[in-house]
TIZAMAR-497092 format. One line per 8 residues: number of its first residue (from 1); their letters; for each residue y, z, x of N, C-alpha, C. Coordinates in steps of 0.02 Angstrom, whole numbers, plus 50000, padded with zeros to 5 digits. Example, Ala and Ser with C-alpha at 12.3 -4.5 7.8 and 13.67 -1.06 7.14 Angstrom:
2
1 = as = 49716:50390:50660:49775:50390:50615:49835:50390:50660 ~ 49888:50354:50642:49947:50357:50684:50002:50394:50645
***
This chain:
60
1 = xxxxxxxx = 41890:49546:49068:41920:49613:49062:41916:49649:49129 ~ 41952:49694:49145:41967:49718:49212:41941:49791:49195 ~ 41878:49799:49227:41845:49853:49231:41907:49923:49261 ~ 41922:49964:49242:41950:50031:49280:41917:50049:49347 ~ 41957:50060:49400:41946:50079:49461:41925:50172:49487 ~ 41889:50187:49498:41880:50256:49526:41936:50273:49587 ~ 41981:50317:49588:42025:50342:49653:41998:50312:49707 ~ 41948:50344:49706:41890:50323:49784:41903:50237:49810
9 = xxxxxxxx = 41861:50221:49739:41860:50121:49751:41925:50093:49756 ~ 42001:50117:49723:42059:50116:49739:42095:50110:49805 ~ 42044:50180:49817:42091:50163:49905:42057:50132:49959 ~ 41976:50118:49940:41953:50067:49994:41957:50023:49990 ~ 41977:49983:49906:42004:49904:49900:42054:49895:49942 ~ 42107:49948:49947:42183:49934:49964:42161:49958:50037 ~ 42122:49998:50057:42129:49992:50144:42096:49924:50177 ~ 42029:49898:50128:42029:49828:50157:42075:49773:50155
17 = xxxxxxxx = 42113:49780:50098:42153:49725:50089:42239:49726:50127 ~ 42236:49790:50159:42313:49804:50189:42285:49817:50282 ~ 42218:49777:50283:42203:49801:50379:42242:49747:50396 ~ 42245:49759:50465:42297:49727:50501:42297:49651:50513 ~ 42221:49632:50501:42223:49543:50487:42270:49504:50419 ~ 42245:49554:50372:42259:49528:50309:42340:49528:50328 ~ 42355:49593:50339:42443:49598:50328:42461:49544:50377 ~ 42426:49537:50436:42485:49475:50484:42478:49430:50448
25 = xxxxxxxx = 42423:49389:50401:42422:49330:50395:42450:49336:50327 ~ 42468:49381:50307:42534:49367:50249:42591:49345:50265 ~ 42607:49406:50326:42660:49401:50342:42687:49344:50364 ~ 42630:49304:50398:42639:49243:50416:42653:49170:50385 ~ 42607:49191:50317:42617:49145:50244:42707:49171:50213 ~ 42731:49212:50231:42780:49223:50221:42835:49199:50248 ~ 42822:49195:50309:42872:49165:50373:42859:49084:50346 ~ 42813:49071:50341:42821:48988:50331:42844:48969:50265
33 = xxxxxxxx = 42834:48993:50234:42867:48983:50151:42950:48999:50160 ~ 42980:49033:50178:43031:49055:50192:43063:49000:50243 ~ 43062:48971:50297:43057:48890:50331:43052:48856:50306 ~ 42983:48854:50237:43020:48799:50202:43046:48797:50143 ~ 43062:48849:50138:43111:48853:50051:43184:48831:50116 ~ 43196:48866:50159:43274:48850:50187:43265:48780:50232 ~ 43229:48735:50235:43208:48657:50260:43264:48630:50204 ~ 43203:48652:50139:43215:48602:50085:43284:48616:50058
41 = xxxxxxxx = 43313:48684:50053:43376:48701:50047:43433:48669:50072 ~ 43413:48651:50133:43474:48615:50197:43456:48554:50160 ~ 43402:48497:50160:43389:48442:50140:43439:48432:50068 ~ 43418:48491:50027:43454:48459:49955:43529:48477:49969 ~ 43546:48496:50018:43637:48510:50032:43661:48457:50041 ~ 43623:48418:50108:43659:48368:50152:43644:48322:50102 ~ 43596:48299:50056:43616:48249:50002:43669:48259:49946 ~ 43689:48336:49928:43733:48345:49877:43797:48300:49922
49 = xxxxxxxx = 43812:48330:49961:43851:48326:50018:43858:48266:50027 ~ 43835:48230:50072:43815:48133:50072:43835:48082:50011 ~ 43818:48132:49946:43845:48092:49892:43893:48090:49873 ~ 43942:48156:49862:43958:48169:49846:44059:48144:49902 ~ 44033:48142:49957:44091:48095:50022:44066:48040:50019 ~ 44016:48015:50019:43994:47958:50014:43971:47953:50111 ~ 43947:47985:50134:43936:47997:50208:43871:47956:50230 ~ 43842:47942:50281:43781:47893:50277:43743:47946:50304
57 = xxxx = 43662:47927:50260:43631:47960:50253:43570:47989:50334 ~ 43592:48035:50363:43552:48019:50429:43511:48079:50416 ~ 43457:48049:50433:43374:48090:50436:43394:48135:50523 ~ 43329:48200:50507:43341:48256:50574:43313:48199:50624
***
């Protein structure tokens, strides 16, 4: 069960958890997830693609 937060304990959870380490290294988990959702995006194209002409299959 999730105990209720006091205002106070509210905003020092969220000022530790929003200092400037935490936020880059989101931001950063963000940037790479995003590289590879659009990797794997291009990957499943050029096979729709490949199969679909019948084109030979060339790796990056």
């Amino acid at each position: 069960m999730i105990k209720k937060q006091s205002p106070r304990q509210k905003i020092r959870n969220r000022a530790r958890y929003w200092d400037s380490d935490y936020l880059a290294g989101f931001v950063k988990g963000l940037k790479i997830r995003q590289e590879y959702e659009y990797r794997r995006g291009m990957r499943d194209l050029h096979k729709k693609i490949s199969e679909k002409y019948g084109l030979d299959d060339i790796d990056d």
